[in-house]
MIDRENTI-640614 format. One record per atom (N, C-alpha, C, O): residue in three letters; x negated, y, z. Coordinates in steps of 0.001 Angstrom, whole numbers, plus 524288, in hexadecimal, padded with zeros to 5 digits. Layout:
% residues N
ALAXYZ
...
% end
This chain:
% residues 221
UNK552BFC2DBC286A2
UNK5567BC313E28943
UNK55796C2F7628ED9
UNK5595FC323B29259
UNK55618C29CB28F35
UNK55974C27DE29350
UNK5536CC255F296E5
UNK553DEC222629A70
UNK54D91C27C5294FD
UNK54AE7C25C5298C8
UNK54B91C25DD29EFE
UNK54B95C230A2A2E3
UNK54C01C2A0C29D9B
UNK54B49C2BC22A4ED
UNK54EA1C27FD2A865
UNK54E09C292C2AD05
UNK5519CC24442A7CC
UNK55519C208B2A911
UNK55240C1BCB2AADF
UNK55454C18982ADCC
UNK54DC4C1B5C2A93A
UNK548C2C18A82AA0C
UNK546A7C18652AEA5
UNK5449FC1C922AFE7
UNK54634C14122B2B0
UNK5463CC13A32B91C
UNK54A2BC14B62BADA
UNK54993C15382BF99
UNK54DE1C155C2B9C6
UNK55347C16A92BD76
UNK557C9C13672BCDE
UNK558C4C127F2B83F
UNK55A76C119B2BFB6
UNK55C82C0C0E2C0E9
UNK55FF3C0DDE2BEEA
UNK56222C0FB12C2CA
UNK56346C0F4B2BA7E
UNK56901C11212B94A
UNK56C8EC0E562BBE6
UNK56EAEC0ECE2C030
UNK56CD5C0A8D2B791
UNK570B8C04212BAFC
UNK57144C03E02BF87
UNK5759AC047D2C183
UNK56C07C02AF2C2F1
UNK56CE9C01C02C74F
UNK56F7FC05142CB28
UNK571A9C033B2CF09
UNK56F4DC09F32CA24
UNK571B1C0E122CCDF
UNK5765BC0E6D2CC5F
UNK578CDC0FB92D04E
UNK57942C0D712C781
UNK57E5BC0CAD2C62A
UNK58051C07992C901
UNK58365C07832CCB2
UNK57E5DC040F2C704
UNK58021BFF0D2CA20
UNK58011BFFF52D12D
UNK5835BBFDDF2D400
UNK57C77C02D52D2DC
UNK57C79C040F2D87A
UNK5826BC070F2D8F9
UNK58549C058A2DC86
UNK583C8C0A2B2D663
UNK587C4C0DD32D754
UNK58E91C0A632D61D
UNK592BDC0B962D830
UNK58DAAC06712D285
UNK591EFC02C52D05A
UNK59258BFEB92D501
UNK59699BFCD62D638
UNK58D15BFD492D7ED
UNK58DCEBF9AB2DC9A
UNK58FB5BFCA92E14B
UNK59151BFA512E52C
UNK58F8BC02402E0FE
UNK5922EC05792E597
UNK59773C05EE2E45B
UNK59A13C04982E829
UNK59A6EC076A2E035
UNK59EB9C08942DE95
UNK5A1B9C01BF2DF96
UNK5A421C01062E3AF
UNK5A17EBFF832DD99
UNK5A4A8BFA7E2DF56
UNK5A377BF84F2E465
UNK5A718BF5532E569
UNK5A085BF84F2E7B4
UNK59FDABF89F2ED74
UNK5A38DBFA962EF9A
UNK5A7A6BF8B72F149
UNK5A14CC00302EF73
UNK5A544C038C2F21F
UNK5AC91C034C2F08F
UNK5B001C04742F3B8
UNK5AD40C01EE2EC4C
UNK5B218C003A2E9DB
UNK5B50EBFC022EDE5
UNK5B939BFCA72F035
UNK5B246BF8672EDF9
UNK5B4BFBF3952F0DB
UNK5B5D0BF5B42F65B
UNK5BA1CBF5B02F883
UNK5B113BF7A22F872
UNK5B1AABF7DA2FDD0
UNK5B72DBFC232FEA9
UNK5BB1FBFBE330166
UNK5B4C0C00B62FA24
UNK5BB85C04982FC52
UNK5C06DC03072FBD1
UNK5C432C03C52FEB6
UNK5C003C00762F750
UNK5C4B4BFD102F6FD
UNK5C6D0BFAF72FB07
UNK5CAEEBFCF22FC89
UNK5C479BF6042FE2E
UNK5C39FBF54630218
UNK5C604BF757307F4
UNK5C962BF56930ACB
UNK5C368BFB3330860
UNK5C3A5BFE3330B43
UNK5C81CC022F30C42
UNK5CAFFC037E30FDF
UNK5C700C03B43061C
UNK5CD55C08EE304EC
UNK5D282C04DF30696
UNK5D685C05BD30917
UNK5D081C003D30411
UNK5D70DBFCC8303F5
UNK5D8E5BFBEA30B92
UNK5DD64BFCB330D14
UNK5D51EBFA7E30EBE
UNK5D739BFDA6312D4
UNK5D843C015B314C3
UNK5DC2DC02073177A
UNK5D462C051731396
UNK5D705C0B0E316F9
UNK5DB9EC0AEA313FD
UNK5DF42C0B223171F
UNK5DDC1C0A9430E2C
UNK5E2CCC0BEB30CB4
UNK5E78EC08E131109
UNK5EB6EC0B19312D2
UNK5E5D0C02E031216
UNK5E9ADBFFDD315DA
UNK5EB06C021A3187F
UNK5EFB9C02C731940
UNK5E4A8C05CD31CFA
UNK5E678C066F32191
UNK5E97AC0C1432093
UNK5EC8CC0D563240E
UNK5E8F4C0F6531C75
UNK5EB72C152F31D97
UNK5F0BFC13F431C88
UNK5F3B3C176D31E0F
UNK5F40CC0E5231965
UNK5FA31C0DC4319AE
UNK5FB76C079631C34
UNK5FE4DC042D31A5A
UNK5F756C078032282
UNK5F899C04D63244F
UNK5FB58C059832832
UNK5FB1BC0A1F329CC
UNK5FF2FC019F32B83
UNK60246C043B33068
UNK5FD0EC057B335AA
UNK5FF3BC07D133942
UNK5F8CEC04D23368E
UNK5F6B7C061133B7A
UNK5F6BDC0B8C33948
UNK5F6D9C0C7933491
UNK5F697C10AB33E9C
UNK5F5C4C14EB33DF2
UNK5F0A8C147133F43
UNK5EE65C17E133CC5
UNK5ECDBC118334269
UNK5E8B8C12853431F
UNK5E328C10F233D59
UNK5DE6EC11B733CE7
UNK5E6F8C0EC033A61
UNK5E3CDC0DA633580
UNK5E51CC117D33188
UNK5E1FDC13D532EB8
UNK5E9B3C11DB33199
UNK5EAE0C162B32D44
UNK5E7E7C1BEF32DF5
UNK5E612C1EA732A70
UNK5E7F7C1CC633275
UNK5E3DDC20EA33683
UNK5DECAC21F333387
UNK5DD48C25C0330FF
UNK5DB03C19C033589
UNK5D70DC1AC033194
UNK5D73BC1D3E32C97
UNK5D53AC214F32AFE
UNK5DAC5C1916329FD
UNK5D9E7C195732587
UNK5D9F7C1F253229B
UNK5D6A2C204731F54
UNK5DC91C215D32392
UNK5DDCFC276D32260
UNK5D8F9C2AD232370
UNK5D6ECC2D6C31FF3
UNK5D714C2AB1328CE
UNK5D30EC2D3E32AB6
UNK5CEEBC2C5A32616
UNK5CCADC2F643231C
UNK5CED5C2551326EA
UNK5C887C26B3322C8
UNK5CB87C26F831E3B
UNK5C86AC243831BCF
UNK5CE45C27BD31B92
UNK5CF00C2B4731667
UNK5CD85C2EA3315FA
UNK5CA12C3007312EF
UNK5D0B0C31E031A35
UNK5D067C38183185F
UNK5CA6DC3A72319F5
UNK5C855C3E49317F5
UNK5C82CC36E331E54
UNK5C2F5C39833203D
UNK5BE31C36E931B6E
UNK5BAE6C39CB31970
UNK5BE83C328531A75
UNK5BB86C319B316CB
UNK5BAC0C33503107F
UNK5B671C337430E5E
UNK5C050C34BD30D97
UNK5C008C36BE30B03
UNK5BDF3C3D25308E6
UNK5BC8DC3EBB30494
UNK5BEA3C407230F62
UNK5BBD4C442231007
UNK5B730C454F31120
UNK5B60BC49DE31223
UNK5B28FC404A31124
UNK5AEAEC41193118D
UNK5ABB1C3F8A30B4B
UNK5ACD5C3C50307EB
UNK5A669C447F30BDE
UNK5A434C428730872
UNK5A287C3DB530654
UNK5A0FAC3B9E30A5F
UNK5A1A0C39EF3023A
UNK5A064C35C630183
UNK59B04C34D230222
UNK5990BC30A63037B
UNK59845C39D3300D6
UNK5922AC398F302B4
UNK59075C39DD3084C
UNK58C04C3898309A4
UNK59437C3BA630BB4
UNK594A8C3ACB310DE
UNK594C3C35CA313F6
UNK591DAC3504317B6
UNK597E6C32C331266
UNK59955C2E7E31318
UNK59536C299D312A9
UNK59400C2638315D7
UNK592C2C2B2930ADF
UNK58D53C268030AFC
UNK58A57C2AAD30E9C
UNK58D36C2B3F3126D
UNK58782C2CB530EFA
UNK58390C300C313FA
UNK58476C2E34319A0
UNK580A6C2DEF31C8A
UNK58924C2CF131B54
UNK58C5EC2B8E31E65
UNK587F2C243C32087
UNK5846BC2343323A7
UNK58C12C201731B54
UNK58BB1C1C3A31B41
UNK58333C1BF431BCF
UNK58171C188131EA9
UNK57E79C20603186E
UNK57AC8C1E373192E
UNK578EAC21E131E49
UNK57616C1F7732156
UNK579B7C25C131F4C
UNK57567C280B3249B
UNK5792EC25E232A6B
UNK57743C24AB32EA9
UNK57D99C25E73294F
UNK582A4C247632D8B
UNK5827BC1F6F32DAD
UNK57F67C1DE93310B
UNK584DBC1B9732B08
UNK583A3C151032D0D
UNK57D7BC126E32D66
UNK57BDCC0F8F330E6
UNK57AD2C142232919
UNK5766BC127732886
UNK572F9C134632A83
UNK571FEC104F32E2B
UNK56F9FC171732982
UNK56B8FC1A9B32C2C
UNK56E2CC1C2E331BB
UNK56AADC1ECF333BA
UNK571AEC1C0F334BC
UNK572FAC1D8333914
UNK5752BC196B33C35
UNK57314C199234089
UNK578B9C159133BDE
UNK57A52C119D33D49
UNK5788DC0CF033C3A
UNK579EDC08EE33E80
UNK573A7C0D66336BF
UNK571F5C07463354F
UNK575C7C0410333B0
UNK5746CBFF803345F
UNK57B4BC048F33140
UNK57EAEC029A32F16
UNK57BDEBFFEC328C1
UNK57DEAC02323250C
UNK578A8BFCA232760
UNK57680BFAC3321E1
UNK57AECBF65C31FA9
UNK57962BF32131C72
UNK57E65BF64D320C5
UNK58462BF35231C78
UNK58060BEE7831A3F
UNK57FCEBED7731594
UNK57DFCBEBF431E35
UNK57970BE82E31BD5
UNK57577BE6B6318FB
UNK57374BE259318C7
UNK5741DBEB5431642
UNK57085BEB9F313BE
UNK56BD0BEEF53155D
UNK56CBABF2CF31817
UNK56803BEE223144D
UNK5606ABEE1131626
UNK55EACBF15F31201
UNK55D2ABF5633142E
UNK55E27BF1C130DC9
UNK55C37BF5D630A53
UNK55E5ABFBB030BD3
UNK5613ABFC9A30F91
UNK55C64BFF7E3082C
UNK55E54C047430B05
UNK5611BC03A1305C0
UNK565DAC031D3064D
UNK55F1FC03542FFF7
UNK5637CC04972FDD0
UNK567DDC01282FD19
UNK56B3EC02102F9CD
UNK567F4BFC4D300C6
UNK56EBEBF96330066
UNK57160BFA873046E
UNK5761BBFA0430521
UNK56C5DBFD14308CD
UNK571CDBFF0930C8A
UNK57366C055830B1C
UNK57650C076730E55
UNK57235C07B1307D2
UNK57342C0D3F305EF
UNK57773C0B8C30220
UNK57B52C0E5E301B9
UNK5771DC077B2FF71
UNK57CE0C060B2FAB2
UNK580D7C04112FBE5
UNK58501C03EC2F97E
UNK57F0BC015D3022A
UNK58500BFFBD30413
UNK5858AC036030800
UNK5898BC01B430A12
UNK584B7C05EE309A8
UNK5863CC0D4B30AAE
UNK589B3C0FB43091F
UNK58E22C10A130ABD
UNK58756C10D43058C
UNK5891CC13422FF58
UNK58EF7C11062FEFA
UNK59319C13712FF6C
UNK58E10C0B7D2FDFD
UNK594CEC09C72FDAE
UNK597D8C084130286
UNK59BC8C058B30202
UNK595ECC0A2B30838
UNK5999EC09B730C84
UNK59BA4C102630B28
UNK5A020C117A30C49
UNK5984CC1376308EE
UNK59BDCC194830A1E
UNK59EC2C1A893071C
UNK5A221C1DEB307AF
UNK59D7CC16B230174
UNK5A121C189A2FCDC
UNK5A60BC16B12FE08
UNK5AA37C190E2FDAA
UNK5A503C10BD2FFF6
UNK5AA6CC0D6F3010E
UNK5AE4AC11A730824
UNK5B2FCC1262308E1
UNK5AA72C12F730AF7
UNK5AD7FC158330F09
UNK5B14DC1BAA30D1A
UNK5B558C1DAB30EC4
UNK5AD29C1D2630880
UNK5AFFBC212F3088F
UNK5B475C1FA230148
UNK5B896C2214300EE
UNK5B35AC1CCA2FDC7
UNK5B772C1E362FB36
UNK5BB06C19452FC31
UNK5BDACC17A92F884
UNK5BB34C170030097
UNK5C189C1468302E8
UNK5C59CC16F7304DB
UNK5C9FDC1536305C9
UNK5C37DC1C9D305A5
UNK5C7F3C1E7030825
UNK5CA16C212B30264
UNK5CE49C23463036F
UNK5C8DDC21E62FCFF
UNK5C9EBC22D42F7AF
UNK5CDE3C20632F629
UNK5D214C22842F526
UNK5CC7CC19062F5A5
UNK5CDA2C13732F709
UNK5D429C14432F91C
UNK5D846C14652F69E
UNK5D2D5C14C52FF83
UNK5D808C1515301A8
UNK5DBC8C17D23022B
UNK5DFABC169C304BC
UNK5DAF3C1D232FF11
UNK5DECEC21122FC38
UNK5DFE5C20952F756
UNK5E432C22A72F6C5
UNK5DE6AC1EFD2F362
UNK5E017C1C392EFB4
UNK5E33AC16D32EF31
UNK5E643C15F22EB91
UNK5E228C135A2F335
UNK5E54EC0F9A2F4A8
UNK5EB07C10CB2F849
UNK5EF17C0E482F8D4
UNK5E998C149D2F9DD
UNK5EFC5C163A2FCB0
UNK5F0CCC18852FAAA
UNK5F46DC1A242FD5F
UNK5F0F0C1BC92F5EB
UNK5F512C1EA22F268
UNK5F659C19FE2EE66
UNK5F9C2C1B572EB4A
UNK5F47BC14C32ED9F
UNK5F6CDC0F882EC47
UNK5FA52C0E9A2EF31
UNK5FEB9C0DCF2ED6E
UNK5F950C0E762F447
UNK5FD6BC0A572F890
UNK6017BC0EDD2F84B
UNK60571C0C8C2F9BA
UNK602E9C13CF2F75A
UNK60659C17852F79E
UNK6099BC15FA2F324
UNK60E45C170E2F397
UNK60837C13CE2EF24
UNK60BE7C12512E81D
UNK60D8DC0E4B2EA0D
UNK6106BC0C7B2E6A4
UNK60D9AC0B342EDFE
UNK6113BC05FE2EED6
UNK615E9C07762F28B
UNK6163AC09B32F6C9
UNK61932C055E2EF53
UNK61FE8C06DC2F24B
UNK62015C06FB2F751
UNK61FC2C028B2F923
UNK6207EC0A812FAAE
UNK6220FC070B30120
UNK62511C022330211
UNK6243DBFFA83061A
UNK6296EC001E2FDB9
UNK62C35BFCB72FE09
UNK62B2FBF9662FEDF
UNK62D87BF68F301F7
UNK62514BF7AA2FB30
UNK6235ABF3832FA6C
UNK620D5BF13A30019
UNK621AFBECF430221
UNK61DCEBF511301C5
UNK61C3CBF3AE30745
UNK620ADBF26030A96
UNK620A8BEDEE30C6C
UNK6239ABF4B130B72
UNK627A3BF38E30DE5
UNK62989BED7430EA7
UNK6292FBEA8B31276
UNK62C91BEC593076E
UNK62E6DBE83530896
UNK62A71BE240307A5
UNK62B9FBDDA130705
UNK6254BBE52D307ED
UNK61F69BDFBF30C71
UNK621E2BE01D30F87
UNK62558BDCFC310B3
UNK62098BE4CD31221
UNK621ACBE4AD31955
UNK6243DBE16D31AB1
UNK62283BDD6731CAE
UNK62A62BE2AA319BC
UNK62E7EBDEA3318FF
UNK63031BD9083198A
UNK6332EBD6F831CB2
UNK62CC3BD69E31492
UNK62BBBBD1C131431
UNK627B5BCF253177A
UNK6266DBCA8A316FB
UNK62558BD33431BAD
UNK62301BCFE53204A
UNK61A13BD1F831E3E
UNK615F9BD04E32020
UNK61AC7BD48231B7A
UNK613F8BD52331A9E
UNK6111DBDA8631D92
UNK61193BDF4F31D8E
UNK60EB0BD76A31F74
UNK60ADCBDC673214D
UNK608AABE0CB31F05
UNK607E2BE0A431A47
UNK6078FBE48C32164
UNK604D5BE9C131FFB
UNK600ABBE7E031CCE
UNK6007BBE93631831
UNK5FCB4BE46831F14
UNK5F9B9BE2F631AD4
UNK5FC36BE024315E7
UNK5FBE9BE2293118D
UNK5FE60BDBFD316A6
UNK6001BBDAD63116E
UNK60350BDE2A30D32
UNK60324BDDF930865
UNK6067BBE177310C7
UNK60854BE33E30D47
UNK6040FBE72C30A7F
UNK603DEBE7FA305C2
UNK6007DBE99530E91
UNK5FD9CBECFC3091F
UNK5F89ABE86E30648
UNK5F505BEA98303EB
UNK5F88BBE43830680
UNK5F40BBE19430524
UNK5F855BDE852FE79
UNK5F62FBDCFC2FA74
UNK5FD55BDE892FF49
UNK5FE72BDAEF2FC0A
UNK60265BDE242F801
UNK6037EBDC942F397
UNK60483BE36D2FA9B
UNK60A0CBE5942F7C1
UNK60538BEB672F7B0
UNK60320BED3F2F3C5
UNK604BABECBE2FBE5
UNK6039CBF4532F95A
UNK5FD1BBF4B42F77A
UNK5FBC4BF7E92F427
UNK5FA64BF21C2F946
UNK5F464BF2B52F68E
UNK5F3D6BF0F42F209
UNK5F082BF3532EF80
UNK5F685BEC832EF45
UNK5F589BE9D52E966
UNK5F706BEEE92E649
UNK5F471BF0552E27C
UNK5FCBFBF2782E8B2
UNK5FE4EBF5E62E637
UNK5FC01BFA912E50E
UNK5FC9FBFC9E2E0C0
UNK5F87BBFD232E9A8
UNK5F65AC00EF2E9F1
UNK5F10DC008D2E624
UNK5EF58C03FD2E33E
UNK5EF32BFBDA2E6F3
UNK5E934BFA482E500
UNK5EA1BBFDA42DC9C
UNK5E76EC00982D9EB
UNK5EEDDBFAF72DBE4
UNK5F0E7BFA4D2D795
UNK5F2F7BFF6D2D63B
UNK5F446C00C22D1CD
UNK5F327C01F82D9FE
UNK5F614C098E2D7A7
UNK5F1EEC0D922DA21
UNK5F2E6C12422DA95
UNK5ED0FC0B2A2DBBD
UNK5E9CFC0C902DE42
UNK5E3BAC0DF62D8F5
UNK5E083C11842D955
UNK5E402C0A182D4EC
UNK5DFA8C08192D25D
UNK5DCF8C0BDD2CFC6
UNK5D841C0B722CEEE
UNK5E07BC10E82CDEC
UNK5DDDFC15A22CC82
UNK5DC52C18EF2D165
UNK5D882C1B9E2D039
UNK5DD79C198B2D533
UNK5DB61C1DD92D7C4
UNK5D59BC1BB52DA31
UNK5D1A4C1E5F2DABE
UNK5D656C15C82DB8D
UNK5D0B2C12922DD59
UNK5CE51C128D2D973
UNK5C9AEC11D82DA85
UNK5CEF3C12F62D54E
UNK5CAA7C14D82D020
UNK5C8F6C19402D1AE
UNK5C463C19042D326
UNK5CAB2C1CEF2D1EF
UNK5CA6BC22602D1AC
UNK5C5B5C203D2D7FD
UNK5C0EEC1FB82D7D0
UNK5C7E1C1FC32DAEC
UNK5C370C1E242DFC0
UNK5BF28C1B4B2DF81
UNK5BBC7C1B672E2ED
UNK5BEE2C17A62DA2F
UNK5B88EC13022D8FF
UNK5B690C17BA2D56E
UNK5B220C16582D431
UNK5B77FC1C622D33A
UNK5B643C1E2F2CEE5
UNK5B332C25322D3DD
UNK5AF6AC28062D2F6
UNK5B590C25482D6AA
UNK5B496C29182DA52
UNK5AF02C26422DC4A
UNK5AAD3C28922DBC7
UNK5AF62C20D42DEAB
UNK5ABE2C1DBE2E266
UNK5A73DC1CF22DEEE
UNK5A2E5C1D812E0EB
UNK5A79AC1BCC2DA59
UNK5A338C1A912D48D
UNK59F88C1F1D2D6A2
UNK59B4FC1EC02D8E7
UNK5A2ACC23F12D50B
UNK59F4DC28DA2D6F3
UNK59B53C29832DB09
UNK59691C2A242DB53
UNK5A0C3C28F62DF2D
UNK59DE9C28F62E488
UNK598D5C26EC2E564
UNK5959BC28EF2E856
UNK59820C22982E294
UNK5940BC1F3F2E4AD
UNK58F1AC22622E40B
UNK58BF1C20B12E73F
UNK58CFAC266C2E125
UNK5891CC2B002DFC9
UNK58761C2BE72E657
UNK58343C2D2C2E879
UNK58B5EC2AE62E7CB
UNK58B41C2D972EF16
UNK58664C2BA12F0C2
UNK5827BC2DF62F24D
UNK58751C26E72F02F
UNK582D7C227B2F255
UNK57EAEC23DB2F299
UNK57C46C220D2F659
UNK57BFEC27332EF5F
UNK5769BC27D22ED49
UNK5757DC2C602F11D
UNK57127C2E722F11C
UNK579D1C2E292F4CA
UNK57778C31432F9B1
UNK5733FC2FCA2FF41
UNK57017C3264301C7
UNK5755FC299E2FF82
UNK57134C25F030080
UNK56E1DC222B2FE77
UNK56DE6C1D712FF51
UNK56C4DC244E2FC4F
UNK56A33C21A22F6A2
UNK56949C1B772F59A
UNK56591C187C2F639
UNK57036C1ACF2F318
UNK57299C147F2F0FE
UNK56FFDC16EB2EB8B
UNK57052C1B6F2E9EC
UNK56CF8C11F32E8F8
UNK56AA5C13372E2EB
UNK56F1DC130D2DDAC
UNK56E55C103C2D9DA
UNK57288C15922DE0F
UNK57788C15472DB61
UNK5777AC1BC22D583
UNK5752AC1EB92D881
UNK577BEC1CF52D3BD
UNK57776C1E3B2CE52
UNK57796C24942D05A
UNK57498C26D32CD55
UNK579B0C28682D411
UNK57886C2C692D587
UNK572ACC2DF32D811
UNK57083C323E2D7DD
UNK5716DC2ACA2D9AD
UNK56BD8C28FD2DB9C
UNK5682FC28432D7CE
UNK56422C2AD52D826
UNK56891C26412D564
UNK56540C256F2CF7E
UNK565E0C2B322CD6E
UNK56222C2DCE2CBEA
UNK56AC7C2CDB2CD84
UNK56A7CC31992CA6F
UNK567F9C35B62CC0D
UNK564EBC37ED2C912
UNK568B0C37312D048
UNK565BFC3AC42D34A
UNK55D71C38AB2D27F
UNK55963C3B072D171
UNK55E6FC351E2D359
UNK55981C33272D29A
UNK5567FC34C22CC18
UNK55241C36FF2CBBE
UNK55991C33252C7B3
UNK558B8C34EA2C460
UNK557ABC38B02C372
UNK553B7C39DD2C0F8
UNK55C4CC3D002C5E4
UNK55D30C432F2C368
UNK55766C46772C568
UNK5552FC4A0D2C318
UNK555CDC43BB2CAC8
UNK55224C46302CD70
UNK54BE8C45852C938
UNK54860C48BC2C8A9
UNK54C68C40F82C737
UNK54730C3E372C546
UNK54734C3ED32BD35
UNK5441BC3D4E2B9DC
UNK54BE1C41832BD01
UNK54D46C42DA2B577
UNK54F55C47392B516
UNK551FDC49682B872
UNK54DFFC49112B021
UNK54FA6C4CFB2AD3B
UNK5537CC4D082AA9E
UNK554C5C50F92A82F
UNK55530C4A442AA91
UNK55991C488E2A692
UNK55F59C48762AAD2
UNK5615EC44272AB81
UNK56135C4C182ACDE
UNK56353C4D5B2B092
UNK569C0C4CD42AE9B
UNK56DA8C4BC72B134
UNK56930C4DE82A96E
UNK56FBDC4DE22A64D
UNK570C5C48652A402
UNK5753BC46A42A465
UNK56E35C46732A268
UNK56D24C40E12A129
UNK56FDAC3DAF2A5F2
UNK5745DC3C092A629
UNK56A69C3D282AB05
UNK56C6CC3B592ADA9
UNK57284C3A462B103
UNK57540C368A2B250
UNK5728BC3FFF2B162
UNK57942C418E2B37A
UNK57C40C3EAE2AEDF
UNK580CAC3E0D2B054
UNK57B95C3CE72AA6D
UNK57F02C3C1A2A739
UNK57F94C36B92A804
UNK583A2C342A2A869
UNK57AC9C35442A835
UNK57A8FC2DA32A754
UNK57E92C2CD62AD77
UNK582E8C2AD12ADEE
UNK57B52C2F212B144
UNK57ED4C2C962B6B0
UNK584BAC2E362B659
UNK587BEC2B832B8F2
UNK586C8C323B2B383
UNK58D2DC33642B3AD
UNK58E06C2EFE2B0FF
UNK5909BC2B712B2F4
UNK58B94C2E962AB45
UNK58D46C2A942A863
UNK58E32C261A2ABAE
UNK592D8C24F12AC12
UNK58B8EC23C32ADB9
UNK58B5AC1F242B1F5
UNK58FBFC1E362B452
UNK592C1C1A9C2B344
UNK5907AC22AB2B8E2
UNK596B6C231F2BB15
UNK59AEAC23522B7FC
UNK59F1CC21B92B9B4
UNK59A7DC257C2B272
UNK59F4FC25D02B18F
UNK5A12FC21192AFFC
UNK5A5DBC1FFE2AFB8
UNK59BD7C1CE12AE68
UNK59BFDC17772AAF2
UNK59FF2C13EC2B0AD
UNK5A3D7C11262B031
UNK59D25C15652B584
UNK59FD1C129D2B9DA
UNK5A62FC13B52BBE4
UNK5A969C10A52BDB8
UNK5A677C19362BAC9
UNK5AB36C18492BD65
UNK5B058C1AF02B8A4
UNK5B4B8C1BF62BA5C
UNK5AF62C1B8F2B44F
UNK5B395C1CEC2AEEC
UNK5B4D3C18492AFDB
UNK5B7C8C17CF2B39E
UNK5B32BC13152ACF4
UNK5B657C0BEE2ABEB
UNK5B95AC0D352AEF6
UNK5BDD7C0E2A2AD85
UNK5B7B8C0DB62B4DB
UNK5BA79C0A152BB96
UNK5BF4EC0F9A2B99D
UNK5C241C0D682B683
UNK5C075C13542B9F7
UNK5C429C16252B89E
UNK5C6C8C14E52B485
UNK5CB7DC15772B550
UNK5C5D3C13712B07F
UNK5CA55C13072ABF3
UNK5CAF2C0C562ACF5
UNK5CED4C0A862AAC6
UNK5C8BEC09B82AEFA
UNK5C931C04332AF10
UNK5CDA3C039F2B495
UNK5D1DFC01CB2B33B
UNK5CD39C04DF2BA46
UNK5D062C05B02BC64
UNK5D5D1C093B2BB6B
UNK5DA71C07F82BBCE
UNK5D3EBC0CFE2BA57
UNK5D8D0C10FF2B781
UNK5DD39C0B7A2B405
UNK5E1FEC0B8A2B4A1
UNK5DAADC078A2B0DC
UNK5DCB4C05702AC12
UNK5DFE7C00F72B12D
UNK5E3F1BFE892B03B
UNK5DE38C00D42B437
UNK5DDF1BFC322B824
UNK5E32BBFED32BB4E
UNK5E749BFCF02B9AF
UNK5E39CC01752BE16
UNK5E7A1C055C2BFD3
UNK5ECF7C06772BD7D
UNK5F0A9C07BB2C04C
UNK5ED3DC06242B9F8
UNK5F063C07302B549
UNK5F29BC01312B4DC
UNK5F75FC00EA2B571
UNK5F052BFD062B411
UNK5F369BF7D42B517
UNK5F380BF5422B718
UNK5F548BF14D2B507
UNK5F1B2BF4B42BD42
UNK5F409BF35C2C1B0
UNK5F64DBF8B22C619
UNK5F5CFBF90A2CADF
UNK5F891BFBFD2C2AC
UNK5FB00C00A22C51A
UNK60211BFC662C5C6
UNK603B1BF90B2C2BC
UNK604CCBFE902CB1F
UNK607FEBFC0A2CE04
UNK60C47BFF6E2CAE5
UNK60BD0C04322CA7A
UNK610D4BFC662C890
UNK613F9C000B2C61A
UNK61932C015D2C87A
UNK61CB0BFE0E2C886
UNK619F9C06D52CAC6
UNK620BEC05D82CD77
UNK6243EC06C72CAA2
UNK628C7C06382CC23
% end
């Protein structure tokens, strides 16, 4: 039933797509956890940024964006993020556009965190002499991170997806295989089934496991 599976890297394609999804994770993280600083920070000229690329990045397509990162940095600017192969500089591509575009996801989900912490609390930091940074590095981000943990699920479980994108510049990641397959088998319902199956194996756990996670380090007022 399951010949046709025969020459085709299953695993590896999955594992390509599991090494994009936690990549891109860290870096938005990363990343989101500043733009959130700078959009409830006191400079107006950061908060400026920060807003701008929200709202402009979130309005662009995501397939725009990797297309962007390979004919726009690469093929046009020679930007290769250090790598010499075509397909490692196409996978770290792949995860500069996933990470550029779902940080700004990242940093709207993290500021409807920093919004559940009392103003008071900031306040009486201020008070006691702590900076803007400290105070959001030590009193309002532990808090937000922590009333934050379901909706950044909801964003690693969006990004799991996303990663299919990749295979527009062809990163060898499990949409790529599939297409590859569907083109080269008959077995067209099969296939669609095994690769959903796949995704759903990746990102159901990270949802009910974070969801479970959310629920008890949720901040209680």
């Amino acid at each position: 039933m399951f010949d046709f599976l025969e020459g085709y890297d299953l695993l590896g394609a999955f594992w390509t797509t599991v090494q994009l999804t936690v990549l891109s994770t860290v870096g938005s993280l990363i990343w989101g956890t500043l733009l959130a600083a700078m959009r409830v920070g006191p400079v107006p000229l950061m908060r400026g940024f920060g807003t701008a690329y929200v709202n402009i990045v979130r309005n662009i397509p995501l397939t725009v964006i990797i297309l962007f990162t390979s004919l726009g940095l690469s093929q046009t600017l020679g930007v290769n993020l250090g790598a010499d192969e075509v397909d490692s500089i196409n996978f770290r591509l792949a995860v500069l556009g996933l990470i550029l575009y779902t940080s700004a996801f990242v940093c709207e989900a993290l500021r409807s965190g920093i919004n559940t912490v009392p103003v008071g609390q900031a306040e009486a930091a201020r008070a006691i002499g702590l900076s803007f940074a400290q105070v959001l590095g030590l009193v309002v981000l532990p808090q937000a991170f922590r009333s934050s943990v379901v909706p950044l699920a909801n964003v690693l479980i969006a990004l799991t997806k996303n990663t299919t994108v990749a295979a527009a510049i062809g990163v060898a990641e499990a949409a790529l295989l599939m297409k590859e397959m569907i083109e080269n088998e008959a077995a067209l319902l099969l296939i669609a089934a095994i690769f959903a199956f796949g995704f759903v194996c990746l990102t159901l756990p990270t949802g009910l496991i974070l969801g479970w996670v959310g629920k008890k380090v949720a901040v209680k007022r």
